[in-house]
C-alpha positions as CSV (number, residue, x, y, z in Angstrom):
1,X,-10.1,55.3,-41.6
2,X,-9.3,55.0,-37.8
3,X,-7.5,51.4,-36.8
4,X,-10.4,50.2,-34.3
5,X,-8.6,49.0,-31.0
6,X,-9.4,45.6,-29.9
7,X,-12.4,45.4,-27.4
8,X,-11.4,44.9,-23.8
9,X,-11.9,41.2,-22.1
10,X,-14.9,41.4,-20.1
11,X,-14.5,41.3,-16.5
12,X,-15.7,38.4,-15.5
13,X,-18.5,38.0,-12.6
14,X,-16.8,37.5,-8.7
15,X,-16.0,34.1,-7.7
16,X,-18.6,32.8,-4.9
17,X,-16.6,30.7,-2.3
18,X,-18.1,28.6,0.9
19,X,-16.3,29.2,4.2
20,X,-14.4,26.3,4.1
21,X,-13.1,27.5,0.4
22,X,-12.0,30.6,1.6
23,X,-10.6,29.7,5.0
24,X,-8.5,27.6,2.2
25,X,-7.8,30.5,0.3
26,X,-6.7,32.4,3.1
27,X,-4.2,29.7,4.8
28,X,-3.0,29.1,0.8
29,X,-2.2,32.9,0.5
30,X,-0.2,32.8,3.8
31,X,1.7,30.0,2.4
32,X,2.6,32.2,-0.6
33,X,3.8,34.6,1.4
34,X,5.6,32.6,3.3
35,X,7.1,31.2,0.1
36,X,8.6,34.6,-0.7
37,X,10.1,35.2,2.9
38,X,11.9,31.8,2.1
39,X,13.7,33.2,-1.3
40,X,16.9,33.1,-1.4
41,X,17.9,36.8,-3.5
42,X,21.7,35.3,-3.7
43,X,19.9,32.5,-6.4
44,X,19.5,35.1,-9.1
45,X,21.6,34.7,-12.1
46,X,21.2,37.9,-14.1
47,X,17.8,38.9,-13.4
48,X,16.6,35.2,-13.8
49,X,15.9,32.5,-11.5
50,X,14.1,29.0,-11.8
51,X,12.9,29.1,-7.9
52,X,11.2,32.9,-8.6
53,X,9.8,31.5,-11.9
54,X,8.0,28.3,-10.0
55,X,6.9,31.3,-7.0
56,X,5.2,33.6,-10.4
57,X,3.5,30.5,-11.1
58,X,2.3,29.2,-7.4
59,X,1.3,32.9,-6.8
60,X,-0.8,33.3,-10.3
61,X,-2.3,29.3,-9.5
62,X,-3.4,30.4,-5.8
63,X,-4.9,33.6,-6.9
64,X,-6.4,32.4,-10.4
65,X,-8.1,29.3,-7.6
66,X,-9.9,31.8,-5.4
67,X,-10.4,35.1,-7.4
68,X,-11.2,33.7,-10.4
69,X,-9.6,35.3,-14.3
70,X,-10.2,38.3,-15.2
71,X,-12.5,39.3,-12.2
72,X,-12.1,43.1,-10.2
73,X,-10.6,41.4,-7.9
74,X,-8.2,39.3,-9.9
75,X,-6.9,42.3,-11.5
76,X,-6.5,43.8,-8.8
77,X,-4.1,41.7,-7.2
78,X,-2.4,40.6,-10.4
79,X,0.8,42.2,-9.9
80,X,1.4,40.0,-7.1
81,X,3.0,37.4,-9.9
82,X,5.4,39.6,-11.2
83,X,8.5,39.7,-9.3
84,X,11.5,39.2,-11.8
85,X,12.8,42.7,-12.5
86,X,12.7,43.7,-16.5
87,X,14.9,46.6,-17.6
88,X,12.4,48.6,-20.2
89,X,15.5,50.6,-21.8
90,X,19.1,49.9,-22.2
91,X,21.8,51.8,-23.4
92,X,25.4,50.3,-24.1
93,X,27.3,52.3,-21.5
94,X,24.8,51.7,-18.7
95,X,25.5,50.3,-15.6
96,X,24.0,46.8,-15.2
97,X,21.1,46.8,-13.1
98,X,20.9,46.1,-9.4
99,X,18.8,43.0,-9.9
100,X,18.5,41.9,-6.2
101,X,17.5,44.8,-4.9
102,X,14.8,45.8,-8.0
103,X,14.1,41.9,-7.4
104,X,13.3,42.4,-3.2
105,X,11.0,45.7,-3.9
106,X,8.4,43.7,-6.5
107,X,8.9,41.0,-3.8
108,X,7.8,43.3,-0.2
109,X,4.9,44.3,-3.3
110,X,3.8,41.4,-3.8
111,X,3.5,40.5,-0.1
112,X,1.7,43.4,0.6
113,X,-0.6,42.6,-2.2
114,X,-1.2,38.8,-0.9
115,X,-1.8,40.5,2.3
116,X,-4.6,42.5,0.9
117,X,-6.5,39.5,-1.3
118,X,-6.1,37.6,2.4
119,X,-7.9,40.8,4.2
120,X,-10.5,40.5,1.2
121,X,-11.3,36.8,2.1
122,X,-11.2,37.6,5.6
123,X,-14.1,40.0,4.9
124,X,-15.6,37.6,2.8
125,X,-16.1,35.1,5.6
126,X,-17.2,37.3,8.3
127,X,-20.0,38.6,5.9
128,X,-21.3,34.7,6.0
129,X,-21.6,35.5,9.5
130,X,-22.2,32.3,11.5
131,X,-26.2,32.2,11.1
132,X,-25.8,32.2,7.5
133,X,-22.1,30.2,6.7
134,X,-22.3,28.5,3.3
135,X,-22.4,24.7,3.3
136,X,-19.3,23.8,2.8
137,X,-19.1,21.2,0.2
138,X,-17.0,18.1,1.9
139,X,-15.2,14.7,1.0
140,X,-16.8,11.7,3.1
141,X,-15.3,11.1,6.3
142,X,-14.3,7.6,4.8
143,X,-12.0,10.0,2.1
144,X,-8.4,8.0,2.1
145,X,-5.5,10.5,1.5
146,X,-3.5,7.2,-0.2
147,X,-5.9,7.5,-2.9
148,X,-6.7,9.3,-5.8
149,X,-9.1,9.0,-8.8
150,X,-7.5,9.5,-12.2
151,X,-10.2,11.2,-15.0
152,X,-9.1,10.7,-18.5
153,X,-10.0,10.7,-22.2
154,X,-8.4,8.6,-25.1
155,X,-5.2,9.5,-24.6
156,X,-3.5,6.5,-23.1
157,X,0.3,8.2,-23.0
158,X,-1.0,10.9,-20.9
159,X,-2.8,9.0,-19.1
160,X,0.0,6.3,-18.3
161,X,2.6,8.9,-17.8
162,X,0.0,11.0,-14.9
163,X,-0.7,7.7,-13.3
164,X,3.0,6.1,-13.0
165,X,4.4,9.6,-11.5
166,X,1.0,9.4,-8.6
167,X,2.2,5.4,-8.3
168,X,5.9,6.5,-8.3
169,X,4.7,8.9,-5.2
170,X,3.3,6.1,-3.0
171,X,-0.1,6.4,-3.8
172,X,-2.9,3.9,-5.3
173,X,-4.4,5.8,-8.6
174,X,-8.0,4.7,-9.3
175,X,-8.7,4.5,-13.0
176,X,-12.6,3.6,-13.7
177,X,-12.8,1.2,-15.9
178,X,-9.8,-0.9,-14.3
179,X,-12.5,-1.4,-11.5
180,X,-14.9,-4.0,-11.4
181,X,-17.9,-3.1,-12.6
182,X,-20.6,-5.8,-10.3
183,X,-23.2,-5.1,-12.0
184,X,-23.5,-1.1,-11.6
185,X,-23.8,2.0,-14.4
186,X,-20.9,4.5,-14.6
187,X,-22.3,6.9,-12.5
188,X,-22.4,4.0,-9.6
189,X,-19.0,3.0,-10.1
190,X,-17.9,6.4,-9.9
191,X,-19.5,7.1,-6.5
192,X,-18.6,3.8,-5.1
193,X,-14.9,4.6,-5.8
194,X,-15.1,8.2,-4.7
195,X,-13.2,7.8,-1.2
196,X,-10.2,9.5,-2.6
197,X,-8.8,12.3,-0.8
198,X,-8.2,14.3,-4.5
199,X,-9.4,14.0,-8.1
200,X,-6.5,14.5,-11.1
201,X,-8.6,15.4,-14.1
202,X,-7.0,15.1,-17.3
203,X,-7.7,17.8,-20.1
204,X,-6.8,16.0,-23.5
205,X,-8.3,17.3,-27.3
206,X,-10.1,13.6,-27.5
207,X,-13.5,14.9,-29.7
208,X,-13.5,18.3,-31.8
209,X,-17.0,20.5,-31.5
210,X,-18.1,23.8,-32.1
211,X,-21.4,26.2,-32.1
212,X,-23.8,26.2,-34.9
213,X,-22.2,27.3,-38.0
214,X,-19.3,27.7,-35.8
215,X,-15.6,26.7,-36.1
216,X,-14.5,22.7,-35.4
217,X,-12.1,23.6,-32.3
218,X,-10.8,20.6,-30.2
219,X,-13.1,19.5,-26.9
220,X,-12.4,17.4,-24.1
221,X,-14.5,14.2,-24.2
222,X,-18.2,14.8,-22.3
223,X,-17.5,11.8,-19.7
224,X,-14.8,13.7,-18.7
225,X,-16.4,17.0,-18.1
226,X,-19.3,14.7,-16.2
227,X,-16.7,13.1,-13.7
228,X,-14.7,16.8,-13.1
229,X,-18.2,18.2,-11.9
230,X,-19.0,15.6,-10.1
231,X,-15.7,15.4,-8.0
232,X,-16.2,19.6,-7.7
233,X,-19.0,18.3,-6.3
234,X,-18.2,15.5,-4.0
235,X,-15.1,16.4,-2.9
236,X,-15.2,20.5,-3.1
237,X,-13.1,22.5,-6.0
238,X,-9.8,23.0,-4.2
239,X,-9.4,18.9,-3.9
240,X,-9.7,18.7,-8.1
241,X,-6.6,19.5,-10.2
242,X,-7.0,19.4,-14.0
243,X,-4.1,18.6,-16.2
244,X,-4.3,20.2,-19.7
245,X,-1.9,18.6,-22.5
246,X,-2.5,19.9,-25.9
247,X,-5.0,22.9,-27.1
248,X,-8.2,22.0,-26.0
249,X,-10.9,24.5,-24.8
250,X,-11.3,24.9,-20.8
251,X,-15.2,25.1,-20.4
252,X,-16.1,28.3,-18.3
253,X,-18.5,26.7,-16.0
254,X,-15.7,25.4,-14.6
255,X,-13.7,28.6,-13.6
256,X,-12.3,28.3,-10.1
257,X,-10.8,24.6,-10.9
258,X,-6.8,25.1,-10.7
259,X,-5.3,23.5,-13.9
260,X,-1.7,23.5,-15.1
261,X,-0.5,23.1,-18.4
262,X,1.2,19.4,-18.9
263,X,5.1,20.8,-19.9
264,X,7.9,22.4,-17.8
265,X,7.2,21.7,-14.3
266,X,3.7,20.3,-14.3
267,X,4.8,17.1,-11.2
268,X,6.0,19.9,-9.2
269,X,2.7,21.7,-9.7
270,X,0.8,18.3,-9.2
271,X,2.7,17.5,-6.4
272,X,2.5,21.0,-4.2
273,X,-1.7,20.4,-4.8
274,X,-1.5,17.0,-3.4
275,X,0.3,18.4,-0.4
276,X,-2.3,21.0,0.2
277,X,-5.0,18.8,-0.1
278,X,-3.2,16.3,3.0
279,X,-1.1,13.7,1.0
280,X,2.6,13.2,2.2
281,X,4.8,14.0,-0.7
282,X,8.5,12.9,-0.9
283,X,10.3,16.0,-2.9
284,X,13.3,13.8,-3.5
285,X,10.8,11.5,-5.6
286,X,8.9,14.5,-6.8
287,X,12.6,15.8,-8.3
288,X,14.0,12.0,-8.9
């Protein structure tokens, strides 16, 4: 009998943004292209480099934030991240490979693919036309970039750990239930600490669930779920950034949310969203 293949992911439906989301998106894929004008080819150490590893992930982060995964247009530009050269075949006897100039041709691709996901936004927000723009879904005036709300489960490691690096970096971390409660419900005490320029939502496997009948998978805790909508809400999806530590399920109403895994690099990854969303970072405490 015939092997079946595996059935194809589906493609996911396109990612809706409002004018002020893609005018992000636009000025965030500029940056990335920017990024790779600013590479140094002479940093390569046999094909490999740390800097061109942190650019695969900032371009798959920026484009996964306003194209979605696993949408047309996702796809499309996915390429865009790959820009370390791979040799398919060698042969003892062969010449090593001219890694800097494979390197600087997946690079000029990948700009000209970044420069087409920009045109696509472009067209995006000129079909709002300015009789029908989007609301734009805003942070209060009274928003303080010093600040930022810290959403987390049971796990107090994680949790310490997130907050000291934000603390180490200057800024005041606010952390529900160290706030006074005068008298109001959760829900009040959120909003009434919500004048934060950014959210930091952490994904932890506190509570195990599943569908009917279904396997027991690990779940992020439903008060944490309720606070990362409501700061998509309040403050508008590009100023939220969910931390994931541990294998835990990322719920797909929430596609569009940028989240990094908690290993490797995740404070430089932290730290580069903070900037974006108008927070003054010190790299040498970022690195330190």
């Amino acid at each position: 009998m015939a092997r079946k293949s595996p059935p194809s992911p589906v493609v996911q439906p396109k990612v809706h943004l409002t004018t002020d989301q893609l005018q992000k998106g636009i000025d965030r894929l500029e940056q990335r292209i920017a990024d790779l004008d600013a590479f140094d080819l002479n940093t390569l150490k046999n094909g490999t480099s740390p800097e061109l590893q942190a650019l695969e992930r900032s371009i798959e982060d920026t484009l996964e934030r306003y194209f979605g995964v696993n949408t047309t247009a996702a796809n499309r530009y996915k390429a865009a991240q790959e820009l370390h050269y791979h040799q398919m075949i060698w042969v003892s006897g062969m010449p090593e490979p001219n890694y800097k100039a494979h390197t600087k041709t997946n690079i000029e691709a990948a700009k000209a693919l970044l420069g087409q996901a920009i045109n696509a936004l472009k067209a995006d927000l000129e079909d709002l036309g300015p009789s029908l723009l989007a609301p734009a879904t805003k942070a209060s005036s009274s928003a303080d970039s010093s600040r930022v709300f810290l959403v987390h489960g049971h796990d107090e490691a994680v949790r310490e750990t997130v907050a000291r690096f934000l603390e180490k970096l200057g800024l005041k971390v606010i952390i529900l239930h160290e706030q006074a409660n005068s008298g109001r419900t959760i829900i009040e005490k959120i909003e009434h600490n919500s004048d934060v320029g950014m959210a930091v939502v952490l994904l932890t496997p506190d509570d195990v669930g599943c569908k009917a009948g279904g396997q027991v998978e690990p779940r992020v805790r439903q008060n944490v779920l309720l606070e990362l909508g409501y700061f998509m809400g309040a403050l508008g999806r590009d100023k939220v950034c969910a931390l994931r530590s541990g294998e835990v399920e990322i719920p797909t109403d929430f596609a569009g949310v940028v989240w990094t895994e908690m290993s490797g690099e995740w404070k430089t990854a932290l730290a580069r969203e903070l900037k974006q969303a108008g927070y003054a970072i010190d790299w040498n405490k970022v690195m330190g």
